[in-house]
N, C-alpha and C positions, 0 to 999 in steps of 0.2 A: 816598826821603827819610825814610819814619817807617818805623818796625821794625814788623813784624810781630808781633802778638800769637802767644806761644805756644800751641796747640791743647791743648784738651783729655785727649789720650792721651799726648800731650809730658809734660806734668804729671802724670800716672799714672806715668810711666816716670820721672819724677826720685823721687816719692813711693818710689814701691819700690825704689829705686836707694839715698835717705835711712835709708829702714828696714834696708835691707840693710847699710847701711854702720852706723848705731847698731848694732846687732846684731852685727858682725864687731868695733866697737870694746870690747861687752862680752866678747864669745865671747876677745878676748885680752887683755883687762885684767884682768878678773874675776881675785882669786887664788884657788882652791882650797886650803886650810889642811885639811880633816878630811870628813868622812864627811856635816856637816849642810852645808856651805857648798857641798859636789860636788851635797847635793838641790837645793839653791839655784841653781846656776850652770844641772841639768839642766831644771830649772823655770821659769825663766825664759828659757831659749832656747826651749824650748819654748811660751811663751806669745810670743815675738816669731814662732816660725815659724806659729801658727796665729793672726797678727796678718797673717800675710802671706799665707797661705790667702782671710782677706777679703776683703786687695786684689787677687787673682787673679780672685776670683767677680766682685768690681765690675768689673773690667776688660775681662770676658767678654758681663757683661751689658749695656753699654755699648757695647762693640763690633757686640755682636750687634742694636739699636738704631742704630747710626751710618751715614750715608750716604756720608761723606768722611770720611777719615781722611789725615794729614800723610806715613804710609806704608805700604805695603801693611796689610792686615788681619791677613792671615798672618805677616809679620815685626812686628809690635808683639805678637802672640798667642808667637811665637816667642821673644822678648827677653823679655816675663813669665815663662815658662814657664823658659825657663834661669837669673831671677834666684830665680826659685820652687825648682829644683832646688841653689841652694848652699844656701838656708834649711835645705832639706829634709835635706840631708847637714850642716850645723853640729848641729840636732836627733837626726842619727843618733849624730855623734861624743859628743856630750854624753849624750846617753841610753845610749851603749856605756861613756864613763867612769862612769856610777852603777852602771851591773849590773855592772862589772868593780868597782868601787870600788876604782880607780883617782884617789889624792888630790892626785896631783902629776903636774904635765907635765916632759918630758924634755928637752934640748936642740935632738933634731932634733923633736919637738910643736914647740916654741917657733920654731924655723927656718919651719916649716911656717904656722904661724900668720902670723907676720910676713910672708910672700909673700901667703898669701891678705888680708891687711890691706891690704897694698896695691895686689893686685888692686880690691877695691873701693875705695877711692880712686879708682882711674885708672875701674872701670864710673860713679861718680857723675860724674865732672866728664863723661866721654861725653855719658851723659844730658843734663845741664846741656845743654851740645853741640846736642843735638837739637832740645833746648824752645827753644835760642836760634835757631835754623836756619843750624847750621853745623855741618851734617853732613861737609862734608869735611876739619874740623879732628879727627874722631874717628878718623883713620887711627894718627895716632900714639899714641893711647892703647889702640886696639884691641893693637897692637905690643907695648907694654909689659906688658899682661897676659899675651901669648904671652909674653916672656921672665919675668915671674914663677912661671907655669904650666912653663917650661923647669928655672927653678932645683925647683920641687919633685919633676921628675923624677929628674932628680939627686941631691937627697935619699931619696925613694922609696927608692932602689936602696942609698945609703949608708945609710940606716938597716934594709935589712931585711941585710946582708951586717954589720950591728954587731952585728943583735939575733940572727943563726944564730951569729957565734961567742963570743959574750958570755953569753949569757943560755944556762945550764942545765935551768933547770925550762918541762916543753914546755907544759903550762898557758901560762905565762905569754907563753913563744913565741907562743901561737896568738892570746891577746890581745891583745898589741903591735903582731901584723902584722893584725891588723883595722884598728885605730886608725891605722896607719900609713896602712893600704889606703882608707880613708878621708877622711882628710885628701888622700891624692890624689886620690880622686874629689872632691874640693871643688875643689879647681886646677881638676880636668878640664871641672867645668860653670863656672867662668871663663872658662876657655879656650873654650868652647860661646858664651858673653856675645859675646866676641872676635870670634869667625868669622862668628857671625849681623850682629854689626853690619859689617864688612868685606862681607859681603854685600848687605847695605844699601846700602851705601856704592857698589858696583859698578851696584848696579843705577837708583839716584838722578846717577848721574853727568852 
């Protein structure tokens, strides 16, 4: 008859789920125009990822204090930890656009961006998901992150087979396929988000 109050680590996990997803909303809105706006852009992702470092420590310390938890200890340690690793990789991307200075994104950047965008969309409503206790509604959003984490592999591949026979100068080669190599590691700990929670899901059934 009454709903269950959402627990404690429920709300942690939509918290960093909110964070994650502001921070993905800037990481592809933000325009880069010049040289001071690229310190800006690296600056401030960087103050979101070490906003998110915070809530890992709280989450840990908490945990390590709690007697019940809503689901295992390990799989809430586990789903931090993977929303901790895209922070970590937006931080890497950004920090690799300033030392490269690097002022403008590309088509397939922008392709890339957009899938990881709505990876988090589909990780927040998840979340959501959990704090409400409807974990078995988060099968279909686990799904969609695998096929967004799908199209960036595809891209992956079309943009390093653009950028070998396009681009000339090997500097810039070596650059590009960082930043590219990157942005797929950002899909790949989405697609991490995905299969922890699928595993949840198997094991709560």
């Amino acid at each position: 008859m009454f709903k269950k109050k959402a627990d404690k680590f429920s709300l942690y996990l939509v918290d960093f789920a909110k964070h994650l997803d502001k921070t993905v909303d800037f990481f592809v809105d933000y325009k880069v125009k010049d040289t001071d706006s690229l310190k800006e852009f690296a600056n401030t992702i960087k103050k979101y990822e070490s906003e998110a470092d915070d809530k890992v420590h709280e989450v840990i310390k908490n945990l390590n204090q709690a007697f019940i938890t809503p689901i295992e200890r390990e799989d809430i340690m586990q789903l931090i930890m993977n929303l901790d690793d895209i922070m970590d990789g937006m931080e890497e991307f950004s920090a690799m656009m300033d030392i490269y200075q690097i002022v403008s994104s590309d088509d397939f950047m922008d392709r890339f961006t957009n899938n990881i965008l709505n990876c988090s969309k589909e990780i927040l409503t998840s979340m959501q998901l959990i704090a409400d206790n409807r974990l078995k509604d988060v099968e279909a959003h686990a799904i969609k992150i695998k096929e967004y984490e799908s199209n960036c592999d595809d891209l992956y591949r079309a943009s390093l087979r653009n950028l070998f026979q396009t681009e000339k100068d090997p500097i810039k080669v070596i650059q590009y396929k960082e930043i590219y190599e990157t942005l797929e590691d950002i899909a790949d700990y989405c697609q991490d988000v995905a299969s922890t929670l699928q595993s949840i899901i198997m094991k709560n059934a």
